[in-house]
C-alpha positions as CSV (number, residue, x, y, z in Angstrom):
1,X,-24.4,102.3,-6.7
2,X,-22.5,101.7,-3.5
3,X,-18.5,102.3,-3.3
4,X,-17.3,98.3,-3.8
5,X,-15.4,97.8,0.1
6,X,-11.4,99.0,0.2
7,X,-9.4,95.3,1.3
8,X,-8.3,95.9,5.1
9,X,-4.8,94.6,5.7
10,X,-4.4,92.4,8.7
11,X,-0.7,91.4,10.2
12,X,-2.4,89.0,12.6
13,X,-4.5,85.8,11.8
14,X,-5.2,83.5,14.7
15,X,-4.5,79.9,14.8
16,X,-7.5,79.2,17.1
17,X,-10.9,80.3,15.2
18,X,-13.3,79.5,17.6
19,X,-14.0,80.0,21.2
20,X,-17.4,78.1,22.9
21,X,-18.3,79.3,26.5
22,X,-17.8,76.2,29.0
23,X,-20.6,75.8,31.5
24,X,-20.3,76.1,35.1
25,X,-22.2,72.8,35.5
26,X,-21.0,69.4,34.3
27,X,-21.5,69.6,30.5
28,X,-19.9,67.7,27.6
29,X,-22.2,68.2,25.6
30,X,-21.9,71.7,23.1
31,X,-24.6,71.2,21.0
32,X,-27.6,74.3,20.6
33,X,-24.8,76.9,21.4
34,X,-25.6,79.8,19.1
35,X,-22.5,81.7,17.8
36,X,-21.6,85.0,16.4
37,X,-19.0,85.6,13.7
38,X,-16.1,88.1,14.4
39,X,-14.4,88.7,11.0
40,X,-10.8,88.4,10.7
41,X,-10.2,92.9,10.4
42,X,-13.0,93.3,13.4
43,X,-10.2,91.3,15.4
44,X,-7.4,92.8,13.8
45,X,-9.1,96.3,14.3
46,X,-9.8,95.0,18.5
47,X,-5.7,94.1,18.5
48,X,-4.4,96.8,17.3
49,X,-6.6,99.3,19.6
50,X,-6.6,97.3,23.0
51,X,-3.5,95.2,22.6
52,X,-1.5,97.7,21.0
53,X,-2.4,100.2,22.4
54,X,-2.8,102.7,19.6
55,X,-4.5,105.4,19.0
56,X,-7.4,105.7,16.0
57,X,-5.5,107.1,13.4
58,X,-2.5,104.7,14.0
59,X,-4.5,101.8,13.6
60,X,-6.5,103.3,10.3
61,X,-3.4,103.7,9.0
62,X,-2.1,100.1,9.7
63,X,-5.3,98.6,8.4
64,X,-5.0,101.3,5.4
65,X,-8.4,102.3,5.5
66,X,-10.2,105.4,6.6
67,X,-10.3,106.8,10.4
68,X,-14.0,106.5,10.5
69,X,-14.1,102.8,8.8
70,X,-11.6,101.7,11.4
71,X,-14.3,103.2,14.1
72,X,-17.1,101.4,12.4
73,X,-15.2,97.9,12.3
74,X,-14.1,98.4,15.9
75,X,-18.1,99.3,17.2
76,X,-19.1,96.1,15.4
77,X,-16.5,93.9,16.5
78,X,-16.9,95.3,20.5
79,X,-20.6,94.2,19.6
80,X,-20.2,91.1,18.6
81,X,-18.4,90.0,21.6
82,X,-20.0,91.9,23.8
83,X,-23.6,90.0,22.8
84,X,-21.4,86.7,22.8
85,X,-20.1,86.6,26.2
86,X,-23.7,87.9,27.6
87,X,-25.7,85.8,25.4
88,X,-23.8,82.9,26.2
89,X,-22.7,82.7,22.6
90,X,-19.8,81.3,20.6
91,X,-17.7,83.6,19.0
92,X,-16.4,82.0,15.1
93,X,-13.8,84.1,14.0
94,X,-13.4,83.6,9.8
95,X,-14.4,85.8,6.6
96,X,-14.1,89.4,6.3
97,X,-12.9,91.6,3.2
98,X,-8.9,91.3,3.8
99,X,-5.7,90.8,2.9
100,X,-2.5,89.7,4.5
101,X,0.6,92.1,4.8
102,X,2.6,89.4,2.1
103,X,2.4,89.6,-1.3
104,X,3.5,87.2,-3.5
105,X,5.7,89.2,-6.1
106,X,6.3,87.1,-9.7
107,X,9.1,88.0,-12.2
108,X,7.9,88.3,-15.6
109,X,11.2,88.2,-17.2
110,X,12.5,85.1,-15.5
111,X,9.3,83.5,-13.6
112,X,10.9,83.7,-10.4
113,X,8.3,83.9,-7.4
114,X,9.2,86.1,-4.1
115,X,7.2,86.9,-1.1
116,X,7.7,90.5,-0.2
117,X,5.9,92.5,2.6
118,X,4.3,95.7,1.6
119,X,6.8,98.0,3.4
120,X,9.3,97.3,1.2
121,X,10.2,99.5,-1.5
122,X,12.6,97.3,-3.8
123,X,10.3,96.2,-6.5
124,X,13.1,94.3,-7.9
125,X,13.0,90.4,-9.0
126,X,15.7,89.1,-6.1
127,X,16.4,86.3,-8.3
128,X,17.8,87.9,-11.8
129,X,17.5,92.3,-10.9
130,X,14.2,93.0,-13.1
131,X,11.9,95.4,-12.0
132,X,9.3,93.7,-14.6
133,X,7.2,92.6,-11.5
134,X,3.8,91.9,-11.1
135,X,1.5,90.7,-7.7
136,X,0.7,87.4,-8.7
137,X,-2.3,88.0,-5.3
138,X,-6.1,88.8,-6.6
139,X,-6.3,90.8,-3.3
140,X,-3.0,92.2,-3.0
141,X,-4.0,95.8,-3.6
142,X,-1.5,98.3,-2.1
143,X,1.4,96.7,-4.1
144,X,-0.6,96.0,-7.5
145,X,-1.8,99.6,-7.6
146,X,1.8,100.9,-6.9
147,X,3.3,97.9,-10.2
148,X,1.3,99.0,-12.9
């Protein structure tokens, strides 16, 4: 039986989700185009290396996942584009197995719902001082493991 896959955390999520390659020739017409799908961590993996500029482990460490899974979701992602822009194809970027760098924090004493980021280490309700917390995120991982 297979390991189940480890969430990546993304910081980035782009508002634009699709590119379409324009031809050179007078063309409205878009229909036939084939497209590839770039999941949301293959880009977030591609940002953080070439836009970033940082080095493997950096990024693995970002993404919380292992050196050598952060090198096999950068291959793919390279790949992906790579046969896009010489196969003339569009690139969808959308799925993946991620989650955001929020979670969504609710009080169990008095309700109250805050959004924190992972880096922070005051578990505390900001509304009424409890530290009777819990991720109210399904995917929310890092903070969830550290609650219970």
């Amino acid at each position: 039986m297979p390991r189940p896959v480890k969430w990546r955390r993304v910081e980035y999520i782009p508002e634009n989700r699709s590119f379409v390659p324009r031809p050179m020739e007078k063309c409205a017409c878009f229909e036939g185009i084939q497209e590839v799908q770039l999941k949301i961590e293959e880009l977030e993996a591609m940002r953080l290396k070439d836009i970033e500029e940082l080095n493997q482990e950096e990024c693995a460490l970002r993404m919380q996942i292992s050196r050598q899974t952060f090198q096999n979701i950068l291959d793919g992602a390279r790949k992906k584009v790579v046969t896009a822009l010489i196969e003339n194809k569009a690139i969808k970027i959308s799925g993946g197995h991620y989650t955001k760098n929020i979670c969504n924090l609710k009080c169990i004493t008095c309700g109250n719902e805050t959004k924190i980021t992972y880096e922070e280490n005051n578990l505390v309700c900001h509304h009424c001082g409890s530290n009777r917390v819990v991720c109210n995120e399904k995917h929310c991982i890092t903070q969830c493991d550290k609650l219970e």
